[in-house]
C-alpha positions in Angstrom: -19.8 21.2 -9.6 -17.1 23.0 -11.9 -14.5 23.3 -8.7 -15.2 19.6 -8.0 -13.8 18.6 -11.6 -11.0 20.9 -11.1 -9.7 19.7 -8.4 -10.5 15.9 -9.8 -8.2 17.2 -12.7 -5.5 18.7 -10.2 -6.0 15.0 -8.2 -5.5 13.2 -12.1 -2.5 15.0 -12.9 -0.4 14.5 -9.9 -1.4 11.3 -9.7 -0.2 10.7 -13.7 3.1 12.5 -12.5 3.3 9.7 -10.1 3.3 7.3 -12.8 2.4 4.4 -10.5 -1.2 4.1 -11.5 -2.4 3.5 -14.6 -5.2 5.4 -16.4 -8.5 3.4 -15.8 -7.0 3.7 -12.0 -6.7 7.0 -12.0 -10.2 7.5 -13.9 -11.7 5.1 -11.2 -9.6 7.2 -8.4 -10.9 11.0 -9.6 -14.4 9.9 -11.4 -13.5 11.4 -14.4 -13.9 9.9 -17.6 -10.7 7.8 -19.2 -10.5 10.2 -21.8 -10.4 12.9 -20.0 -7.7 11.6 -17.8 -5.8 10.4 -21.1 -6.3 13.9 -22.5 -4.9 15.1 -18.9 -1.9 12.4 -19.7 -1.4 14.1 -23.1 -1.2 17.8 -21.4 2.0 16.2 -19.8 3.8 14.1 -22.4 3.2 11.4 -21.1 
């Protein structure tokens, strides 16, 4: 299951590049927890 959540954290990050989505969308979008997806948005500077 480990390459499943990296490729849900690959699928996060673009999608955050995007910035057309917002988090709980995202977290909804990849099934990975808000905070990981706001710690994901951190990674970028977002």
């Amino acid at each position: 299951a480990e390459g499943r959540i990296e490729a849900a954290r690959r699928t996060a990050t673009a999608l955050l590049a995007l910035g057309k989505l917002t988090l709980s969308q995202i977290a909804e979008a990849t099934e990975l927890s808000q905070e990981e997806v706001k710690r994901l948005a951190g990674t970028l500077g977002a």
